[in-house]
MILUM-831546 format. One line per field, with one value per atom (N, C-alpha, C): atom name; x, z, y; residue number from 1. Coordinates in steps of 0.2 Angstrom, whole numbers, plus 5000, padded with zeros to 4 digits. Atoms other than C-alpha are relative to their C-alpha. Layout:
<recs>
atome = [CA,...]
xx = [X,...]
zz = [Z,...]
yy = [Y,...]
num = [NUM,...]
</recs>
This chain:
<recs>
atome = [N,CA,C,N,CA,C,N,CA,C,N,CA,C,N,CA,C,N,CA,C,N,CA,C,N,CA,C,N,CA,C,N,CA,C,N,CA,C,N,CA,C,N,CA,C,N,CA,C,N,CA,C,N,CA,C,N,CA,C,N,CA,C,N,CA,C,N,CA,C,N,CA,C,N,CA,C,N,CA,C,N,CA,C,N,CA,C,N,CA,C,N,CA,C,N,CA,C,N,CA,C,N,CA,C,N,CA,C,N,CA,C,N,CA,C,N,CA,C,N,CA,C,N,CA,C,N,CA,C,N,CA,C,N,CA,C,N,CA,C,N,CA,C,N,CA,C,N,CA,C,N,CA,C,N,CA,C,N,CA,C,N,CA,C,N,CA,C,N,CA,C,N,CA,C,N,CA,C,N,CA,C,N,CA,C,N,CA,C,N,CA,C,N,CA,C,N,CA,C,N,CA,C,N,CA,C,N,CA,C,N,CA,C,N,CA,C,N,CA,C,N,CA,C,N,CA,C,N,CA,C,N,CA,C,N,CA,C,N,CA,C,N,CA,C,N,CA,C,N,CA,C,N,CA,C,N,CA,C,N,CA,C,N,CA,C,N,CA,C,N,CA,C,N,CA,C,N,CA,C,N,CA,C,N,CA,C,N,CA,C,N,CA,C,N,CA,C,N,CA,C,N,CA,C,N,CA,C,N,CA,C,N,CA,C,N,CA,C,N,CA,C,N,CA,C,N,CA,C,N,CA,C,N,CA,C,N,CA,C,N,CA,C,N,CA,C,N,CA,C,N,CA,C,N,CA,C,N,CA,C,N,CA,C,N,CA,C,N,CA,C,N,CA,C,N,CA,C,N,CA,C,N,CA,C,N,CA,C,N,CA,C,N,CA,C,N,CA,C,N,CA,C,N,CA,C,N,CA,C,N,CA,C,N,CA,C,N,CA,C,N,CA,C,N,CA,C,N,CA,C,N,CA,C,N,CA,C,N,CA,C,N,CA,C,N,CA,C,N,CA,C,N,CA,C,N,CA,C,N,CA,C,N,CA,C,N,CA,C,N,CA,C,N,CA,C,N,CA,C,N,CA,C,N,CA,C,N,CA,C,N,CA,C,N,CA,C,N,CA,C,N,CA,C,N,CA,C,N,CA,C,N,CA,C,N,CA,C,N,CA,C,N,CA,C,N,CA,C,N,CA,C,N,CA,C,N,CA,C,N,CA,C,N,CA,C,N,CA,C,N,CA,C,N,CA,C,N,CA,C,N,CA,C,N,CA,C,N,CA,C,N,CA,C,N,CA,C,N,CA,C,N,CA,C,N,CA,C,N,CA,C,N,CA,C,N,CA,C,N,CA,C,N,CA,C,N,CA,C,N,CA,C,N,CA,C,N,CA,C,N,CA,C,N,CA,C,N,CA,C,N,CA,C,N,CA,C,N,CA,C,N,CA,C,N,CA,C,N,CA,C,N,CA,C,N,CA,C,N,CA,C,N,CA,C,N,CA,C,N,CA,C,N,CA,C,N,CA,C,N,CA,C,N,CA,C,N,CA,C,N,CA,C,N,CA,C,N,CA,C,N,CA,C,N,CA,C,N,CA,C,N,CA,C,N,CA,C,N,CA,C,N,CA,C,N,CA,C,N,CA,C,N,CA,C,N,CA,C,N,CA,C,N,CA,C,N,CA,C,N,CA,C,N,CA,C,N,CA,C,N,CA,C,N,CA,C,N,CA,C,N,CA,C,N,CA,C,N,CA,C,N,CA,C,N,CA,C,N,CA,C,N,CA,C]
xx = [4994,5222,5005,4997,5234,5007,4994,5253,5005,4998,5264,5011,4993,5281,5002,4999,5290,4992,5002,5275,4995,5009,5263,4998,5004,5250,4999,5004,5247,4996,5004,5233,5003,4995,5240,4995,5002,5234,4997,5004,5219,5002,5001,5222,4995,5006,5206,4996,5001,5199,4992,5008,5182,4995,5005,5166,4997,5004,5159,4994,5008,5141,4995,5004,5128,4999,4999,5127,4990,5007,5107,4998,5003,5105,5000,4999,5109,4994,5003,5099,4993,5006,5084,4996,5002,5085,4995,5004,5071,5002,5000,5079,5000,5000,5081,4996,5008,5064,4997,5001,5055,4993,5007,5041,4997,5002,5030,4994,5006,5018,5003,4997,5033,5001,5001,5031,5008,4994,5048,5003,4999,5049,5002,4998,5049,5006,4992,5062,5005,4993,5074,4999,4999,5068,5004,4999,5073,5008,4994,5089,5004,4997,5093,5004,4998,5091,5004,4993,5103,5006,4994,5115,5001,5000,5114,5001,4999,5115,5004,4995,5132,5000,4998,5129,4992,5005,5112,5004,4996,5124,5004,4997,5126,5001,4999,5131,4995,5006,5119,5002,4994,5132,4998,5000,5129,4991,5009,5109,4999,5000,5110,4999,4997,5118,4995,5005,5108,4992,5007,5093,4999,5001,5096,5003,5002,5103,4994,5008,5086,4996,5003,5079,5001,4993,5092,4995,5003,5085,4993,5008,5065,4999,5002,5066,5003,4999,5076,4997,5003,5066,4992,5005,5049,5001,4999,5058,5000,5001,5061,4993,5009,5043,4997,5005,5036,5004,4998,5047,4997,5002,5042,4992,5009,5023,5000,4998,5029,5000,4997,5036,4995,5007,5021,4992,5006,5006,4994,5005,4990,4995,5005,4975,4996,5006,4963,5002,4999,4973,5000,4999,4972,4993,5007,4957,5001,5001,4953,5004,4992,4966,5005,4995,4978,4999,5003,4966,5002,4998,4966,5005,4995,4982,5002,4999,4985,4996,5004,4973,5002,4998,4981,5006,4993,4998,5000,4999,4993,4995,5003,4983,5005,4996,4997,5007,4995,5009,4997,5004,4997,5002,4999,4997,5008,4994,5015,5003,5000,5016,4998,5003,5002,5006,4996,5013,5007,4992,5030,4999,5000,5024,4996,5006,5011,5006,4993,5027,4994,5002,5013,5004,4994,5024,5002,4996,5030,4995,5006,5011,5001,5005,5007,5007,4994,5028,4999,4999,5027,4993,5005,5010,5003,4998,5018,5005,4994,5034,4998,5003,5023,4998,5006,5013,5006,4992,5032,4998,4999,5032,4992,5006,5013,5000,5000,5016,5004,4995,5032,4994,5003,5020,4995,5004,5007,5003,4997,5020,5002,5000,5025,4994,5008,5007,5000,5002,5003,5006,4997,5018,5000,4999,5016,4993,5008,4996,4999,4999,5001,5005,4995,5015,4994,5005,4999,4995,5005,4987,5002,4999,4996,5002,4999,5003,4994,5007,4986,4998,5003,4979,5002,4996,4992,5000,5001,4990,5006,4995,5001,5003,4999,5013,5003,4995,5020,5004,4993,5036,5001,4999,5039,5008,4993,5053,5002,4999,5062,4995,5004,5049,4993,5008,5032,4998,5001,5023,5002,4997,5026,5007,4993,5045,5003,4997,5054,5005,4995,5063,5007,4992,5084,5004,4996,5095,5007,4993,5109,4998,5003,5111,5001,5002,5105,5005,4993,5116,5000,5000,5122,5003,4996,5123,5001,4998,5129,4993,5004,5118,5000,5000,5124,5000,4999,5128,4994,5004,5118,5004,4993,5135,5000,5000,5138,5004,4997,5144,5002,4997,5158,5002,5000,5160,4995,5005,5150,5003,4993,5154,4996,5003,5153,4996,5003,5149,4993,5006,5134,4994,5003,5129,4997,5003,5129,5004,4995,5136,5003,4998,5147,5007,4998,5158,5006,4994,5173,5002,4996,5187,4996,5002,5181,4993,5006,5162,4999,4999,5167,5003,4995,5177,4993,5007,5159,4995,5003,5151,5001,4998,5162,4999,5001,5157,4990,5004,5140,4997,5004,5128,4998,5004,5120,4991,5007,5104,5000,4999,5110,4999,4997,5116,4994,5007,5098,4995,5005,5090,5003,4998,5100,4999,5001,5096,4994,5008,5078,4998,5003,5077,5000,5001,5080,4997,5006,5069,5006,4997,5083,5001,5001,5080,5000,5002,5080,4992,5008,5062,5000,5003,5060,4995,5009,5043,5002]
zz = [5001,5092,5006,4997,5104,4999,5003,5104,5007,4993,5117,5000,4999,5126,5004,4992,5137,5005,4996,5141,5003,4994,5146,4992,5006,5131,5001,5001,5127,4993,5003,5120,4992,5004,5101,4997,5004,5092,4993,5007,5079,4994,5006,5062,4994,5003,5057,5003,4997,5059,5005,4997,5072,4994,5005,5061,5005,4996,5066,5001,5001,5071,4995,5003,5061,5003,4997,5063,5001,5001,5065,4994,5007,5048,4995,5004,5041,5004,4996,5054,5000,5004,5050,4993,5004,5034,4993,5005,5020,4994,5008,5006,4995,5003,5004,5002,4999,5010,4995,5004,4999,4997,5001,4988,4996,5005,4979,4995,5002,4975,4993,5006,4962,4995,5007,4944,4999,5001,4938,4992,5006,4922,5005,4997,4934,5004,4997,4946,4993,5004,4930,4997,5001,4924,5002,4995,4940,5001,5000,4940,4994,5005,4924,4999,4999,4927,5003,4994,4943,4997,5003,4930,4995,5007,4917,5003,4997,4932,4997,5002,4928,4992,5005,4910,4998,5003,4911,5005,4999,4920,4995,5005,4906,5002,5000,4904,4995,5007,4896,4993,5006,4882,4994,5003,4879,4997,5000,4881,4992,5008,4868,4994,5006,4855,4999,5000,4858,4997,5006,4854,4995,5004,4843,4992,5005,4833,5000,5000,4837,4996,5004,4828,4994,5007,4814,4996,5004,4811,4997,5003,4812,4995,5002,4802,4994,5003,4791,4995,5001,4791,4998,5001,4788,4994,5006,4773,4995,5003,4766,4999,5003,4769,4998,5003,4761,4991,5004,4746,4997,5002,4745,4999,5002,4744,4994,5007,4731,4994,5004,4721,4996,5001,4722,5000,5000,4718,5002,4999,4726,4996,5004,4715,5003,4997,4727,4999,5001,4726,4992,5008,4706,4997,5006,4697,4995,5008,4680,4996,5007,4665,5005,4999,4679,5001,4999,4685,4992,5007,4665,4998,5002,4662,5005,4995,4678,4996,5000,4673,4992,5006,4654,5001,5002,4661,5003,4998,4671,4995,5006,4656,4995,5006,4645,5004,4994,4661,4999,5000,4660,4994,5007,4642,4999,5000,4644,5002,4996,4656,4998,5004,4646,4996,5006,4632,5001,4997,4641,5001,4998,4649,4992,5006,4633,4996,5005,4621,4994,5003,4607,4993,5006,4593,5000,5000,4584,5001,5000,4583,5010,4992,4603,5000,4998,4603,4999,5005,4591,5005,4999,4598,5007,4992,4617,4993,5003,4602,4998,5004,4591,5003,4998,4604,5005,4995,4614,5000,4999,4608,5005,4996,4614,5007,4990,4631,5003,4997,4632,5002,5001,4629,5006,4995,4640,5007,4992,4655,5001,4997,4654,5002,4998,4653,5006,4992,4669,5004,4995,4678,5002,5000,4674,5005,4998,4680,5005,4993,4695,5004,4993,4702,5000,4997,4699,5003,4993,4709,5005,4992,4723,5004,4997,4724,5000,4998,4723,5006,4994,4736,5004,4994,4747,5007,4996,4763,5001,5000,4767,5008,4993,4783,5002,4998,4795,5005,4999,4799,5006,4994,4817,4999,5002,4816,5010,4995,4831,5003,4999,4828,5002,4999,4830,5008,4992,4846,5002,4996,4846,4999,4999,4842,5009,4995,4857,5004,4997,4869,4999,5004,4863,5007,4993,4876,4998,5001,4870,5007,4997,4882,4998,5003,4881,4997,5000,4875,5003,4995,4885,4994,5007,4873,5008,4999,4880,5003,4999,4890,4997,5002,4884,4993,5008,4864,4998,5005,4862,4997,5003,4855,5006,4997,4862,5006,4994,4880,5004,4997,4886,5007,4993,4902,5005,4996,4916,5009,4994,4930,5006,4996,4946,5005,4993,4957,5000,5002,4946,4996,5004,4936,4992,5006,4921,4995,5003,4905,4994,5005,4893,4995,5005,4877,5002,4999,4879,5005,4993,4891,4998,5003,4882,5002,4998,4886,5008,4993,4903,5006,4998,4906,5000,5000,4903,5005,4993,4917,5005,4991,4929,5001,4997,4927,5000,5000,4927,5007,4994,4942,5003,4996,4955,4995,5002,4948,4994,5007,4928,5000,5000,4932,4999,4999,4937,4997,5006,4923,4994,5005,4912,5002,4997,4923,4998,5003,4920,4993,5007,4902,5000,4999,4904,5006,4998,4917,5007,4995,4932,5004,4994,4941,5005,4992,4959,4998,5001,4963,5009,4992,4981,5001,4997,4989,5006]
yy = [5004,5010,5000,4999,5005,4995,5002,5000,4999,5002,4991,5001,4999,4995,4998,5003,4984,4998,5004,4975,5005,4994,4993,5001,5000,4995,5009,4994,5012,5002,4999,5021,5007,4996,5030,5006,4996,5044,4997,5004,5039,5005,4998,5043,5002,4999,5045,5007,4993,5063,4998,5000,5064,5000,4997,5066,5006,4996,5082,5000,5003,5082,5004,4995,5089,5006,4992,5108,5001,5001,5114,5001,5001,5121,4994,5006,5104,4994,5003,5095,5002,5002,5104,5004,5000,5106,4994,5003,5101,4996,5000,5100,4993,5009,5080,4997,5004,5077,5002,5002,5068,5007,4994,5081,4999,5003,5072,5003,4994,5087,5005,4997,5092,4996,5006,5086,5000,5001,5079,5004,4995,5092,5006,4993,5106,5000,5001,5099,5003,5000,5095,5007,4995,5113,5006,4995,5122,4999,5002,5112,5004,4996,5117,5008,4995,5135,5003,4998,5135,4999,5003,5128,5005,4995,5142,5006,4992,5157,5005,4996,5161,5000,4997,5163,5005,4996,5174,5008,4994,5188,5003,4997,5198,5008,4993,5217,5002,4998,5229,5001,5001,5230,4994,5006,5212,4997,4999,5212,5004,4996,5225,4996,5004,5216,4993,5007,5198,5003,4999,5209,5002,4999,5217,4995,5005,5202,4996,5004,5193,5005,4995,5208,5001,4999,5208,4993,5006,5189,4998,4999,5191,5005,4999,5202,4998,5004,5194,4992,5005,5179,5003,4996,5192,5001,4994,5199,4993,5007,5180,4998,5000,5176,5004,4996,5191,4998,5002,5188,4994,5007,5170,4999,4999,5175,5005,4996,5189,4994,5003,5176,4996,5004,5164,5004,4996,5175,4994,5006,5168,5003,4998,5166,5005,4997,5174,5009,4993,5191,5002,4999,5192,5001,4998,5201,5003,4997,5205,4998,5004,5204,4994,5006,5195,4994,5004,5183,4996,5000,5179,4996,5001,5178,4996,5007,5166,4995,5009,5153,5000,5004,5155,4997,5002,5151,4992,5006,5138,4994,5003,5132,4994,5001,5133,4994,5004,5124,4993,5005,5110,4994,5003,5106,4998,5003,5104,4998,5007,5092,4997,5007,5083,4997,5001,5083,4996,5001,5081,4992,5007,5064,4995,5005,5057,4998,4999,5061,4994,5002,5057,5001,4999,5066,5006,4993,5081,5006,4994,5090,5001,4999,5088,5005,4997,5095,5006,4993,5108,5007,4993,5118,5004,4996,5125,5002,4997,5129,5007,4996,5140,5004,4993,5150,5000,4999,5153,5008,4993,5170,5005,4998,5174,4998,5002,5166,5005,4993,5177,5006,4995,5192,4999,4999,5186,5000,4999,5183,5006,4992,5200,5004,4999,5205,5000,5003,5196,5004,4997,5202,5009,4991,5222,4998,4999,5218,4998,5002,5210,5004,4994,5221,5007,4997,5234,4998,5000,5227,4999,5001,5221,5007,4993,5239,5003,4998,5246,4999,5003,5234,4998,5002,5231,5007,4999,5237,5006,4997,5253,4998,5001,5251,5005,4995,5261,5000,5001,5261,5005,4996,5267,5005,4996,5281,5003,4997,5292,5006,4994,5306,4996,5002,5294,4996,5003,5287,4994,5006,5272,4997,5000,5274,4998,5003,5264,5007,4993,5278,4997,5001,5281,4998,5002,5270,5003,4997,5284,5004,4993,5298,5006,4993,5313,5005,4997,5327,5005,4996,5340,5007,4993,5359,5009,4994,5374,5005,4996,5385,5009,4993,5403,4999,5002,5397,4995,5005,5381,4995,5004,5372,4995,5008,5354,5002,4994,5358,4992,5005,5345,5004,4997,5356,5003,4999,5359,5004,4995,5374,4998,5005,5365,5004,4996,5382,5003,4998,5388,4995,5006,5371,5003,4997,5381,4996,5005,5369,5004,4995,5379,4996,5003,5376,4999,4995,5384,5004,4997,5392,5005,4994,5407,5003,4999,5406,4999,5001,5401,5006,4992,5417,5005,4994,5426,4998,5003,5414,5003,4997,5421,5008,4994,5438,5002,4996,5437,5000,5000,5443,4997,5004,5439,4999,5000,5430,4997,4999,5429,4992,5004,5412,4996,5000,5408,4998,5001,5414,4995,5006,5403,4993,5009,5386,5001,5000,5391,4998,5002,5390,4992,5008,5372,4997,5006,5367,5000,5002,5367,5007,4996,5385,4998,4999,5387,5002,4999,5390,5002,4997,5403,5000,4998,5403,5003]
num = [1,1,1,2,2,2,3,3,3,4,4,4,5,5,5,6,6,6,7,7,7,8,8,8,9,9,9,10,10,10,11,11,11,12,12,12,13,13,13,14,14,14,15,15,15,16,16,16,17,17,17,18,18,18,19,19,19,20,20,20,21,21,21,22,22,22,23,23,23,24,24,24,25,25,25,26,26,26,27,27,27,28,28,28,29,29,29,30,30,30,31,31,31,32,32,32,33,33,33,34,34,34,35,35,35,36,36,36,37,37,37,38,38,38,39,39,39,40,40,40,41,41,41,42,42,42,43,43,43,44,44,44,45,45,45,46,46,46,47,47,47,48,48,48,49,49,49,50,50,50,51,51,51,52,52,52,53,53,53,54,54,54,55,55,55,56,56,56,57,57,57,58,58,58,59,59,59,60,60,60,61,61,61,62,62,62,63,63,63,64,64,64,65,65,65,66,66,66,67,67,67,68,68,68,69,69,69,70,70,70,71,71,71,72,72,72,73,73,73,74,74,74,75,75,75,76,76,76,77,77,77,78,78,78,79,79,79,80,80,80,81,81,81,82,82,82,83,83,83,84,84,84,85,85,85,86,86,86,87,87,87,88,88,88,89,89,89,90,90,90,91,91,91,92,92,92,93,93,93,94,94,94,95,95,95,96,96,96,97,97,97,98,98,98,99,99,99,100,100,100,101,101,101,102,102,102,103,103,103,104,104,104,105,105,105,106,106,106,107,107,107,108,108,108,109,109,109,110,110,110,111,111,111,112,112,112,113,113,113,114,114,114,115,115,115,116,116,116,117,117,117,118,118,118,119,119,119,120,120,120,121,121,121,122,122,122,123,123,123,124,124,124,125,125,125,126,126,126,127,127,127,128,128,128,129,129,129,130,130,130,131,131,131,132,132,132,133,133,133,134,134,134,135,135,135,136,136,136,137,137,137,138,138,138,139,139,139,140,140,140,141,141,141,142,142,142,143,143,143,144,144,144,145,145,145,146,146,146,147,147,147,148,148,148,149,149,149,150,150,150,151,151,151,152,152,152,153,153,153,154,154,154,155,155,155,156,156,156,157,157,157,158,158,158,159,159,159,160,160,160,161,161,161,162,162,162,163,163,163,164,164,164,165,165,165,166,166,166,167,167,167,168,168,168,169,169,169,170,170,170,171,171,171,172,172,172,173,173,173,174,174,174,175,175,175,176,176,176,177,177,177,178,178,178,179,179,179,180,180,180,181,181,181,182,182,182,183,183,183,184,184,184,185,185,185,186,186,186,187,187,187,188,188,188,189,189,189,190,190,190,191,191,191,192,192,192,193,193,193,194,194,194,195,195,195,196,196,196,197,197,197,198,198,198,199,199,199,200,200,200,201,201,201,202,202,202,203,203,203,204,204,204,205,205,205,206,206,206,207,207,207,208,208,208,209,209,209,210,210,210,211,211,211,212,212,212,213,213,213,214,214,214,215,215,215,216,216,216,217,217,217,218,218,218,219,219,219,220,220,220,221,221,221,222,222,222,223,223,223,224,224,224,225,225,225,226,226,226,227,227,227]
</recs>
């Protein structure tokens, strides 16, 4: 731009900033070259991911919790589908008297469908009336006869505990007990590494020998060891 005075032009001050030049890492960068070797599900997966970093930064606090609600739910949902096969007993699992008494209730289920839809009179009405109290008897029948077999035949399971192998290791930490007592030991002496209850058990620390101190780390596996 330029701007006149008395007839001398002078050259003015642009208002527009320089463009800087490209730096080298931009210059030979890849990144907007074309890559047609990538399928377009992966691109938008990968984009995705970069977009969700800052919420898979979680605390072990928080981890925790999300598992153990995800575990909270399957099992949940376990406990609902076991019920809901409870509920509906399958023919196949049903021998002897229950088998019997399944195929008389779906007998007797039948007949009262037939009847419900034909609506031929008061006979077709009356006969599911009159045999009510024997159907009572046999549902209860059926149902003592089937909660014994399935308890019979059902598979026992085993409930993993803290004492068994395949129990998950405790993300508590360990406890620390008193090496001369054995009592929970919130103190630890920093000159001999012995862990003790009380000022009191601690006053007997300090008097003991050369050596003593030693044999008390030993019992738990933290002696010195001279060769």
């Amino acid at each position: 731009m330029y701007a006149t005075w008395r007839g001398i032009v002078f050259a003015s001050a642009s208002t527009s900033a320089t463009p800087a030049p490209p730096s080298a890492a931009e210059t030979l960068s890849f990144h907007a070259a074309p890559k047609p070797f990538k399928s377009h599900e992966f691109s938008a997966r990968m984009a995705k991911m970069s977009s969700n970093l800052s919420r898979r930064n979680k605390s072990l606090k928080q981890l925790l919790q999300s598992e153990r609600e995800a575990a909270m739910r399957a099992a949940g949902a376990k406990f609902k589908e076991r019920k809901r096969k409870e509920a509906q007993p399958q023919k196949s699992r049903l021998v002897g008297a229950a088998l019997k008494a399944f195929a008389r209730r779906e007998e007797r289920e039948r007949l009262a469908r037939e009847a419900a839809r034909a609506e031929l009179g008061e006979d077709a009405v009356e006969e599911p009336e009159v045999k009510e109290e024997e159907a009572k008897a046999d549902e209860a029948e059926e149902k003592a006869e089937v909660q014994t077999e399935t308890t019979e035949a059902g598979p026992k399971r085993d409930i993993p505990t803290y004492y068994s192998v395949e129990a998950p290791p405790s993300l508590r930490p360990a406890k620390k007990y008193c090496d001369v007592t054995g009592l929970i030991a919130p103190y630890t002496d920093p000159k001999s590494g012995l862990r003790y209850h009380s000022v009191e058990v601690y006053e007997i620390i300090k008097q003991f020998g050369p050596g003593v101190d030693n044999a008390y780390l030993s019992l738990r596996g933290d002696g010195s060891q001279i060769k």
